[in-house]
KEKE-3310 file (N, C-alpha, C; in steps of 0.2 Angstrom, whole numbers, plus 5000, padded with zeros to 4 digits):
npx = (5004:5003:5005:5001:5011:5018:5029:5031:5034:5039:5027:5010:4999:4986:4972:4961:4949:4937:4926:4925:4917:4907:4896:4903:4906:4919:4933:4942:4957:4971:4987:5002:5014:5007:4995:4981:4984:4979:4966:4971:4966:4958:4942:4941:4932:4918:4906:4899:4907:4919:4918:4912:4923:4939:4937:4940:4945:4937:4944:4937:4938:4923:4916:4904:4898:4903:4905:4911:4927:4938:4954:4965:4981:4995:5009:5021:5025:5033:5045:5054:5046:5033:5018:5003:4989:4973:4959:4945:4932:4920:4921:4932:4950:4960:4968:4970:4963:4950:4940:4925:4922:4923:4934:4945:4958:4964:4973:4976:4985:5002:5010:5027:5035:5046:5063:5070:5068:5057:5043:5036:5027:5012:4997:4982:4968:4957:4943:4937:4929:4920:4907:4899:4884:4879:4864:4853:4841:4831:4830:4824:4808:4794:4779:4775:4774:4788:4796:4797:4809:4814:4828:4831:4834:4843:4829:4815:4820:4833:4841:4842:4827:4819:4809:4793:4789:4774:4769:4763:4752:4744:4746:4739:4731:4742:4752:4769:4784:4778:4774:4780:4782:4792:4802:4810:4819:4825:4837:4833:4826:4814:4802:4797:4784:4782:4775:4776:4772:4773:4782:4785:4788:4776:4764:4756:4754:4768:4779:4775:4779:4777:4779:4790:4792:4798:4804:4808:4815:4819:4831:4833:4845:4845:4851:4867:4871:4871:4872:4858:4854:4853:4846:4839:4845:4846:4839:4842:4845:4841:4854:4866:4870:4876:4889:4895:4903:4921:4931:4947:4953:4963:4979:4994:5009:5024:5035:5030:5018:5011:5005:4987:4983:4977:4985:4993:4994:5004:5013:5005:4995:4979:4969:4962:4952:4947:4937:4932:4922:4909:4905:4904:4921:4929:4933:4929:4933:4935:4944:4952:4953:4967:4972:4973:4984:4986:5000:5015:5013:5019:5024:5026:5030:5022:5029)
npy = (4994:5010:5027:5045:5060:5075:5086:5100:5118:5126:5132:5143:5136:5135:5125:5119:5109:5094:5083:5071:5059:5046:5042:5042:5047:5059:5058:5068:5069:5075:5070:5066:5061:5049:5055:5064:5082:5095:5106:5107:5110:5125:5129:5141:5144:5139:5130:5139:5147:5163:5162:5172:5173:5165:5147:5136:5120:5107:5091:5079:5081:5084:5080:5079:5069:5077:5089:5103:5114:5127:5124:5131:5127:5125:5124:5127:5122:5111:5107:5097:5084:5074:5072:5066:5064:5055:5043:5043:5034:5036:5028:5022:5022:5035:5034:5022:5006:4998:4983:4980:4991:4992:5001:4997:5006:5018:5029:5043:5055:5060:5071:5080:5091:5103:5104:5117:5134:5148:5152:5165:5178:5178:5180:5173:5181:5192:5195:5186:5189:5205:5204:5194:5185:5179:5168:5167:5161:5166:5175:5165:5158:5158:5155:5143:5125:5115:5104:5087:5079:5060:5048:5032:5015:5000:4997:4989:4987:4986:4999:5015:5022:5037:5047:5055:5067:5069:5079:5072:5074:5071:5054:5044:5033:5023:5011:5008:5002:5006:5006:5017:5026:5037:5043:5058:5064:5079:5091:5100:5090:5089:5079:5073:5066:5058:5054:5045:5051:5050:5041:5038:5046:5049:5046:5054:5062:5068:5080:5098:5114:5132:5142:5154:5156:5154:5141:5130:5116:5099:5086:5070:5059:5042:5032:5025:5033:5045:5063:5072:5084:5100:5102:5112:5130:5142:5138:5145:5151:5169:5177:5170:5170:5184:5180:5173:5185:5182:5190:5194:5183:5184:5179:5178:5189:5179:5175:5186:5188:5197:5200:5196:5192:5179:5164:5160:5147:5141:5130:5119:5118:5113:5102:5086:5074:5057:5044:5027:5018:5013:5011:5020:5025:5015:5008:4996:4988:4987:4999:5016:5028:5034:5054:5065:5078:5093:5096:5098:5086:5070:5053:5036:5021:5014:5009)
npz = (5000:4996:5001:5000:5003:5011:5009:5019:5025:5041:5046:5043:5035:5021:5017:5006:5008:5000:5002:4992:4991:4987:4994:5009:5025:5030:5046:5049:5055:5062:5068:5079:5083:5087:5095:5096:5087:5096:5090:5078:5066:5059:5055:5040:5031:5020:5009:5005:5005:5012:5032:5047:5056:5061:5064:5078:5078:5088:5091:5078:5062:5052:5039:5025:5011:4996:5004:5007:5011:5020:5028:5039:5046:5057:5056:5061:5075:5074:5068:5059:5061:5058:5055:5054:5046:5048:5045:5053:5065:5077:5091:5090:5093:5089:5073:5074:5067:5061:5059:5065:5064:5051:5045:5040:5035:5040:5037:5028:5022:5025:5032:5032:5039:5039:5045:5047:5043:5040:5049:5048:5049:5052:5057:5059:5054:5063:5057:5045:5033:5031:5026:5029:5037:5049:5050:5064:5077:5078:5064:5056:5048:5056:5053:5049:5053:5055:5040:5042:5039:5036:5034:5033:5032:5026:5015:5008:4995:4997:4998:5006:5011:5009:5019:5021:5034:5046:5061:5076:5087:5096:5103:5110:5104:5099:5099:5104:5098:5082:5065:5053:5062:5069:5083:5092:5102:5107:5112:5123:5130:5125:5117:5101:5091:5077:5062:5046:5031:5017:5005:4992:4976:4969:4980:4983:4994:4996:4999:4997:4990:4989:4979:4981:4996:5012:5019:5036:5035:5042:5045:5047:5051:5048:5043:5034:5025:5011:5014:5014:5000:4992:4976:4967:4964:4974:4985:4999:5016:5017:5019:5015:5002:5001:5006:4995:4990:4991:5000:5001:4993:4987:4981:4991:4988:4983:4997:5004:5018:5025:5042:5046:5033:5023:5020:5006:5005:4995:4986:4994:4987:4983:4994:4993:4996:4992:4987:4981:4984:4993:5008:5024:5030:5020:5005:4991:4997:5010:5011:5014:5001:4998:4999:4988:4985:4975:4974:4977:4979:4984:4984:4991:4997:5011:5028)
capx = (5000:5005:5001:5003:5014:5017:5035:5031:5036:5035:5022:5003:4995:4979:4967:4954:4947:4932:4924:4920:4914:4900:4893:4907:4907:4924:4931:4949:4960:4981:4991:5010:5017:5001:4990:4978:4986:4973:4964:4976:4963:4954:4941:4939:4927:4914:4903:4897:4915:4924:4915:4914:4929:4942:4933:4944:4940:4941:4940:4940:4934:4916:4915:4900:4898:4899:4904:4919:4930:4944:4957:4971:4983:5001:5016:5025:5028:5035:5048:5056:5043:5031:5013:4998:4980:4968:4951:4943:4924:4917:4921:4939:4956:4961:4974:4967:4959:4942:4936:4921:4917:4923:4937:4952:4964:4963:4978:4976:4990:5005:5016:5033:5039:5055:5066:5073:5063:5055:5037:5033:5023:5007:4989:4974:4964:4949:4937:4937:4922:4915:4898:4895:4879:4876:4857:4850:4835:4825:4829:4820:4803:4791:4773:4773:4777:4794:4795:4802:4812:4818:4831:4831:4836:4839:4822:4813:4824:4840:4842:4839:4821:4817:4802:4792:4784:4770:4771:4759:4751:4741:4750:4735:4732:4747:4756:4775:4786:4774:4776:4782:4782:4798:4800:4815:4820:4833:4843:4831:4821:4808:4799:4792:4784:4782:4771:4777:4766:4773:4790:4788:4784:4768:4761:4750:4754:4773:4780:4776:4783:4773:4786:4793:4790:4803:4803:4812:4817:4822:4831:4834:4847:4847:4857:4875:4869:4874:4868:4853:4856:4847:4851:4840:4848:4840:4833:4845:4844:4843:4859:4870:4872:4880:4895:4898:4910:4927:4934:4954:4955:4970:4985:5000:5014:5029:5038:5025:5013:5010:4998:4982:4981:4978:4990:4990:4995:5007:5016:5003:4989:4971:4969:4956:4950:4942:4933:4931:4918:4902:4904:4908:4928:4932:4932:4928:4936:4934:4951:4950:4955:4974:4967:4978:4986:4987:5004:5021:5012:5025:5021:5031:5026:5022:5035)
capy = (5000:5018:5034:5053:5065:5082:5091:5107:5121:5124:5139:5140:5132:5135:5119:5119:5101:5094:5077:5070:5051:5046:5041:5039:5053:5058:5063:5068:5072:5074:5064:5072:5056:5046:5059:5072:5090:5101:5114:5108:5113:5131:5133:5147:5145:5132:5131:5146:5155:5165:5164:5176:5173:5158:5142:5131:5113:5101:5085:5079:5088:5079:5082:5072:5069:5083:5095:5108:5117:5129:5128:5135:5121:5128:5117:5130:5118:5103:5107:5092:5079:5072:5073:5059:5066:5049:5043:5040:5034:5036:5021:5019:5026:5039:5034:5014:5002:4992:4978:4982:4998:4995:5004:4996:5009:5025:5033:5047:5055:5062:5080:5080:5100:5105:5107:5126:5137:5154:5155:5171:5183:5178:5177:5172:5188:5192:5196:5185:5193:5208:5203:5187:5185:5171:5168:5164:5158:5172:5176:5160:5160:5153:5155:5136:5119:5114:5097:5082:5070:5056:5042:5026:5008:4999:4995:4982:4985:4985:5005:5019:5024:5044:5046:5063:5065:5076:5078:5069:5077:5066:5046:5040:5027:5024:5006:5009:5002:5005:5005:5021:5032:5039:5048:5062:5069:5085:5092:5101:5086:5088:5072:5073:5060:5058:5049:5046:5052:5048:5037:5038:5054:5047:5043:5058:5066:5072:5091:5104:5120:5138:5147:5162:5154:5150:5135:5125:5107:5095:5080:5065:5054:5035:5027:5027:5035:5052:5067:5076:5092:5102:5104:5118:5136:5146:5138:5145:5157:5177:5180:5165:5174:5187:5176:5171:5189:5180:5194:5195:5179:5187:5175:5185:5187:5177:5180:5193:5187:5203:5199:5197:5190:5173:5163:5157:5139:5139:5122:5115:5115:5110:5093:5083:5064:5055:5036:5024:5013:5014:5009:5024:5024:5009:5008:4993:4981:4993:5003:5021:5031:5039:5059:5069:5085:5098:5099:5094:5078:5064:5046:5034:5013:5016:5005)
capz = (5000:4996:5003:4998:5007:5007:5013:5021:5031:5047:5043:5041:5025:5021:5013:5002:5007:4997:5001:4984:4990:4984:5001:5014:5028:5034:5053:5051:5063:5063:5072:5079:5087:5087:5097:5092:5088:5098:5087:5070:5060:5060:5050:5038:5024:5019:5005:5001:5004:5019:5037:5050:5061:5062:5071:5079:5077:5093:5090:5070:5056:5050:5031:5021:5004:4994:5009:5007:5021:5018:5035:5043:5051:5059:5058:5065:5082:5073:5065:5059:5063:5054:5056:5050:5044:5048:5047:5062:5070:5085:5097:5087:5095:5081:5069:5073:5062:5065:5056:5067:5062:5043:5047:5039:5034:5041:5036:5024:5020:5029:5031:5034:5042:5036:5051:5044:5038:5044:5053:5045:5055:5049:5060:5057:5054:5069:5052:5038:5027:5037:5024:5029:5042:5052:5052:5069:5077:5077:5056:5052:5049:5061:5052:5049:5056:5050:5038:5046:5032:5038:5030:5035:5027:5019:5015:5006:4989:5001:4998:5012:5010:5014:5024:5021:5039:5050:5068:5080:5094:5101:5104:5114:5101:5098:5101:5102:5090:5079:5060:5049:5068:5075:5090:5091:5110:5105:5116:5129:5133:5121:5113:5097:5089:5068:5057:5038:5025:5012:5005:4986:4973:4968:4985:4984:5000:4994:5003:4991:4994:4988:4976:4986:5001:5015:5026:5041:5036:5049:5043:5054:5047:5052:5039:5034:5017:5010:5019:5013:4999:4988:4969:4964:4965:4979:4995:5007:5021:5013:5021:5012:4996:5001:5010:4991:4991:4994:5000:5003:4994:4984:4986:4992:4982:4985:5001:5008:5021:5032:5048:5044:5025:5021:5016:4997:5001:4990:4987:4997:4984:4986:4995:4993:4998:4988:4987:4977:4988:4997:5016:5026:5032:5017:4998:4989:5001:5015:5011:5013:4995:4999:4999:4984:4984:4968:4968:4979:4984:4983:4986:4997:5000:5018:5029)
cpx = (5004:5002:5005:5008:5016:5023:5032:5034:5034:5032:5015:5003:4989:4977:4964:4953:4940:4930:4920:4917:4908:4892:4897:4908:4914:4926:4937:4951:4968:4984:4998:5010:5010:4994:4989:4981:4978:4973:4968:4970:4957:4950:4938:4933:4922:4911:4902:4901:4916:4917:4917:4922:4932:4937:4940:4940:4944:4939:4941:4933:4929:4915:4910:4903:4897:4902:4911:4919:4936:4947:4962:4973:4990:5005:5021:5027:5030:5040:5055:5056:5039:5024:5007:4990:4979:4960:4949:4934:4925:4917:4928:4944:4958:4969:4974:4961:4955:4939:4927:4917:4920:4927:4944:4960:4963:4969:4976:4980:4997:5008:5021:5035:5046:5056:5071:5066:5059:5047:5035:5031:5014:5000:4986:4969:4956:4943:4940:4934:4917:4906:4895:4890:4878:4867:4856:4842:4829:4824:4825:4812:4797:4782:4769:4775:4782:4792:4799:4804:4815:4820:4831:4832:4842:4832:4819:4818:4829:4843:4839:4834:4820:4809:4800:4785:4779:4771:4765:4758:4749:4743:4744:4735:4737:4751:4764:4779:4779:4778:4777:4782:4790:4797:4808:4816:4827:4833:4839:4826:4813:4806:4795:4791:4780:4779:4772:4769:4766:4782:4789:4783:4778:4763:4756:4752:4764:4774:4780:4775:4780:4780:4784:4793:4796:4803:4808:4812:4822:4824:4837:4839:4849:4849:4862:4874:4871:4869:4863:4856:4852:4849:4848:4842:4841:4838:4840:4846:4846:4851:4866:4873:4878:4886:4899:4904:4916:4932:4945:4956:4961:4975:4992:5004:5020:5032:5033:5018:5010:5002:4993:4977:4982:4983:4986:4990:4999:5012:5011:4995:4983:4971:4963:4955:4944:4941:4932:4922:4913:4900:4906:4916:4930:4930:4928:4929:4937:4941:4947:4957:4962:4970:4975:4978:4989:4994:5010:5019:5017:5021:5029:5027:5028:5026:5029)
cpy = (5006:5022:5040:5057:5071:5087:5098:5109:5123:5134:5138:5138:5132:5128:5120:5111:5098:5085:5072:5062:5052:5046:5038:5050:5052:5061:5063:5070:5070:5074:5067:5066:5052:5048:5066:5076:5092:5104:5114:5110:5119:5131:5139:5149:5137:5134:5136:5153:5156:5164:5169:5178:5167:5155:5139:5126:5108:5095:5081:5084:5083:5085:5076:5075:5075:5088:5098:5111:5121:5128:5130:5131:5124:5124:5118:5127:5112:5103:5100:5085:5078:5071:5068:5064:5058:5052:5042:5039:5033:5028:5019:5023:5031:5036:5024:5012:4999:4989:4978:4985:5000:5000:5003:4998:5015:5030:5037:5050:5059:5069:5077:5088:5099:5107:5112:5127:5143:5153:5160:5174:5183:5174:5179:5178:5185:5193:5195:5186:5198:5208:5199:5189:5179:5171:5166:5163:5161:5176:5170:5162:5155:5153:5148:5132:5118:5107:5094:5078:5066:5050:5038:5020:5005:4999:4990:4985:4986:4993:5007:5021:5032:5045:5054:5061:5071:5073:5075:5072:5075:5056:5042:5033:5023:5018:5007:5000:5001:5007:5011:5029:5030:5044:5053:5065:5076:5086:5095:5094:5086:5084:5074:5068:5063:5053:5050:5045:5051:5046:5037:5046:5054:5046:5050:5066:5070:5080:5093:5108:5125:5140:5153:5161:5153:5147:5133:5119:5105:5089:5076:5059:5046:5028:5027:5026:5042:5057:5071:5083:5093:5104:5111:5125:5139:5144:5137:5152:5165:5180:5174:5168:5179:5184:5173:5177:5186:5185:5193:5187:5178:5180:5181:5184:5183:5177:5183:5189:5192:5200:5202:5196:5185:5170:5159:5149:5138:5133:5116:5115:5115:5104:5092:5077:5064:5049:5032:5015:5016:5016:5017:5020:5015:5009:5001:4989:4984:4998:5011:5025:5035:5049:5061:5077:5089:5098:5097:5087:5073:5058:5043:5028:5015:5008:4996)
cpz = (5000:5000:5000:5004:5007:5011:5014:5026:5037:5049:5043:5033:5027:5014:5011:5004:5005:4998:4995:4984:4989:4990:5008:5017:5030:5039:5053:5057:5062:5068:5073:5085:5089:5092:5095:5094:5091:5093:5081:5066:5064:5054:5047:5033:5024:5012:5001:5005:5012:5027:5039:5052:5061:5066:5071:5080:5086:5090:5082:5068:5051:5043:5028:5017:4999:4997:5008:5011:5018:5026:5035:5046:5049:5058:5063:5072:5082:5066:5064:5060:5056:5057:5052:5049:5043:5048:5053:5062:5075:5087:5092:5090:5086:5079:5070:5067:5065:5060:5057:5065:5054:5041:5045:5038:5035:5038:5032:5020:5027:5028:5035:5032:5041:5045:5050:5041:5043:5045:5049:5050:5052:5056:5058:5060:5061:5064:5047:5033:5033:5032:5025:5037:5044:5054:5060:5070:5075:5068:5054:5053:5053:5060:5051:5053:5050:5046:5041:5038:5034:5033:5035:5031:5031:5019:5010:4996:4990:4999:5003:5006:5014:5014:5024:5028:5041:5059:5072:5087:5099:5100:5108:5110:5095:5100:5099:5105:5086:5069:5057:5057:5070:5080:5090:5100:5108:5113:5124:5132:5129:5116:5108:5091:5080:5066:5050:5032:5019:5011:4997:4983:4971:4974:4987:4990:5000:4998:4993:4995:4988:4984:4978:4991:5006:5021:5030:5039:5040:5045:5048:5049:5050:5048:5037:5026:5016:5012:5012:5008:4996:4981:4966:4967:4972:4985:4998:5009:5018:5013:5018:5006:4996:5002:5003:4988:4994:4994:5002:5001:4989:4985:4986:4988:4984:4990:5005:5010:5026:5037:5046:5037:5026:5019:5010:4997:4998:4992:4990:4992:4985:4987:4994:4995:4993:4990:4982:4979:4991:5004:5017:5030:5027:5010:4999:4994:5008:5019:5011:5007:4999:4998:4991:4986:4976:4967:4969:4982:4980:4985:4986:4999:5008:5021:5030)
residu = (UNK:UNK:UNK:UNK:UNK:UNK:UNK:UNK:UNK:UNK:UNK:UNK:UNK:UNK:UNK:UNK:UNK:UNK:UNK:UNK:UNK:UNK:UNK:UNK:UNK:UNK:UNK:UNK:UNK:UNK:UNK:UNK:UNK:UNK:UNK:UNK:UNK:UNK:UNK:UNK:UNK:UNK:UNK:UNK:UNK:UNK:UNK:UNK:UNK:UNK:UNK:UNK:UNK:UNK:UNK:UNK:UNK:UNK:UNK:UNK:UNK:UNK:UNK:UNK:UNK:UNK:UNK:UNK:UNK:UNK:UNK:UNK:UNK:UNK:UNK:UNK:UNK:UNK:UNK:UNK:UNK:UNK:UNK:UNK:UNK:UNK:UNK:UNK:UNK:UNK:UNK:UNK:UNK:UNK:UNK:UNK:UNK:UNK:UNK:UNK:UNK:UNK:UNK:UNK:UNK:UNK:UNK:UNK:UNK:UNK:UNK:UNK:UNK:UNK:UNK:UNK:UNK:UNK:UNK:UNK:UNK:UNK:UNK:UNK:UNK:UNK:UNK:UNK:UNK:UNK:UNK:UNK:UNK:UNK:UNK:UNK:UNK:UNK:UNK:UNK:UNK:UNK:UNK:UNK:UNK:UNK:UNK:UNK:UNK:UNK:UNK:UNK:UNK:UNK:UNK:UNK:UNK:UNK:UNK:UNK:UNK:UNK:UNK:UNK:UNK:UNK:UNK:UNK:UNK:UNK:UNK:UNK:UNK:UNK:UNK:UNK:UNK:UNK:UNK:UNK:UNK:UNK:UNK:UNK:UNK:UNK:UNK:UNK:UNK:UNK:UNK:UNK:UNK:UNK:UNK:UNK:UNK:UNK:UNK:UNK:UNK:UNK:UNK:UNK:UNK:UNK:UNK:UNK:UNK:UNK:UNK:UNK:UNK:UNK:UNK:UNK:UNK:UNK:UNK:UNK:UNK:UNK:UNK:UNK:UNK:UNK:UNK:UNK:UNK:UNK:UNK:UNK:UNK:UNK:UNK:UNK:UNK:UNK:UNK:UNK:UNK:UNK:UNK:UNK:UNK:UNK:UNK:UNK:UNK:UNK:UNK:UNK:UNK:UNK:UNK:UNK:UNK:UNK:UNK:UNK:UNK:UNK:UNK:UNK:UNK:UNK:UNK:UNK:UNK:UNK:UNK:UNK:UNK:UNK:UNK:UNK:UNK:UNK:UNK:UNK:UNK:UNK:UNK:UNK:UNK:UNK:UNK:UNK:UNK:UNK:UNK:UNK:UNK:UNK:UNK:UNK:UNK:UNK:UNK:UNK:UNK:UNK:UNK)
# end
């Protein structure tokens, strides 16, 4: 088996990373002597361009199918080691392998920091897009009851079946487990129980949605099938669009990172992961695809 690798300095690098499997979620996380770097990855962007303010990530970086991330990860304190990006799932030591959870090869790929080389003077700006807007609770609109969609599966042709549901306010008769009912409890303790109204486009009872109109959807996912998205232009939150000015997303000139401006990445590319398989964390045989880089990635038969 091979993997990729990717000589760098010991400096920030900015990532473009884009999840392009077809249905495998992934929870990275890098490794500096087989324990997590705290807070290696900041994110700065997502889909629709620059966020507010750096996030820092605890924990791994949860990418579905589809889903893109720009971060910010320092080397600056490992100079002349060598650092792993892994897959990982919940209930696995990170940078382990599990049979169990169809987990066979986590590795990713690897960085190896120059041990020379100048840090720069370069921090992560306190405002990444001063036009991005974060919706909150109170911008949404609350004149209807939200829709419930729920996945589930396989089902009777061994695919996940999405369940279009309505909410149930009275259970009296009501035998639990019952058939096409879930029940959901969020986070403050509130129980809310669902009846499916429909599972295919013909079933009469289908969500249709009023053009110009703008709703809440709630989607429940209970299969290890690709996350929920929407393909036509348009339904998302008023304040989205804007966020598509990427401002300061210049690359700097060679040399020149002044505090405060992004770095260009340069040498370091766009990374990506990709897939070739179905399962989540395993291709074909339940390998996980090597991830590529744009541009100094090297390859090297792992020992």
């Amino acid at each position: 088996m091979i993997w990729p690798y990717l000589e760098v300095e010991p400096r920030w690098y900015r990532f473009r990373i884009a999840n392009t499997a077809n249905s495998r979620i992934y929870r990275l996380m890098l490794l500096a002597d087989g324990e997590p770097v705290p807070g290696a990855f900041q994110v700065i962007g997502t889909d629709q361009g620059l966020i507010d303010t750096p996030l820092p990530v605890e924990g791994a970086l949860n990418l579905s199918s589809g889903e893109r991330v720009d971060v910010l990860v320092d080397f600056s304190a490992y100079r002349g080691r060598s650092l792993k990006l892994v897959n990982t799932m919940e209930g696995v030591p990170p940078g382990s392998s599990s049979t169990r959870h169809d987990l066979l090869e986590p590795d990713v790929m690897q960085f190896r920091v120059a041990a020379r080389g100048s840090a720069g003077r370069f921090t992560p700006p306190a405002v990444l897009s001063p036009t991005f807007e974060r919706p909150s609770h109170h911008d949404l609109p609350h004149d209807g009851a939200p829709r419930w969609v729920v996945i589930v599966g396989p089902g009777t042709e061994n695919v996940p079946e999405l369940w279009e549901m309505e909410e149930v306010t009275d259970t009296a008769g009501i035998t639990f487990p019952a058939a096409g009912i879930v029940q959901v409890r969020d986070a403050e303790g509130t129980l809310t129980t669902l009846r499916r109204t429909a599972l295919h486009y013909d079933d009469g009872r289908a969500f249709t949605v009023a053009h110009g109109s703008t709703e809440i959807w709630k989607y429940l996912n209970l299969a290890a099938s690709p996350p929920p998205h929407a393909h036509p232009p348009g339904p998302f939150p008023r304040a989205l669009p804007r966020a598509l000015r990427r401002d300061r997303l210049r690359p700097d000139r060679p040399g020149h990172r002044p505090a405060g401006r992004l770095p260009a990445g340069r040498g370091a590319g766009a990374a990506r992961t990709r897939s070739q398989g179905h399962r989540p964390g395993g291709g074909p045989r339940g390998r996980s695809a090597p991830a590529r880089t744009a541009r100094r990635a090297n390859w090297s038969p792992s020992p």
